[in-house]
N, C-alpha and C positions, 0 to 999 in steps of 0.2 A: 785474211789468208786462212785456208781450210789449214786445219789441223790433223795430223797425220797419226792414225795409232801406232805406239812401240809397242814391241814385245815386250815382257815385264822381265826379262832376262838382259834387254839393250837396256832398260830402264835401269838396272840394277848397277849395271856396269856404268854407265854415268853416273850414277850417284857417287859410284865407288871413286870415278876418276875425280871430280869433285873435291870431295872431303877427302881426296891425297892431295891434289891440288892445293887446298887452304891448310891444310900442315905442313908441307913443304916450304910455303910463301909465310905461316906463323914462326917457321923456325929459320925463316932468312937463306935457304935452302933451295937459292936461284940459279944453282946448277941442276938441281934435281928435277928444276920445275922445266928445265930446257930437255932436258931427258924425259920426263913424262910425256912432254908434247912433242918430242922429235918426231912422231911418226904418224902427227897428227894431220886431217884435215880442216882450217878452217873455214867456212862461209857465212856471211851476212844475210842483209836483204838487196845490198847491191847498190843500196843507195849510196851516194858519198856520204859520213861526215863532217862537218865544216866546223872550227872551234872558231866563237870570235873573242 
């Protein structure tokens, strides 16, 4: 998969959401983490998953 350059500003800002992400989830702060990402988009590669 080609790789797509960021702007080092979108860079930034993911980092930033990140490391609120893993202190939110350190201090068991699993309402916060539903609020950080309410307004979020997620996507994969599309593939399924399978656990066995």
């Amino acid at each position: 998969m080609a790789r797509v350059p960021i702007d080092p500003a979108d860079g930034r800002e993911i980092e930033n959401l990140i490391v609120r992400y893993a202190e939110l989830v350190d201090d068991g702060d699993f309402a916060g983490v539903g609020e950080l990402l309410a307004h979020t988009t997620h996507r994969g590669s599309g593939a399924p998953h399978l656990r066995s």
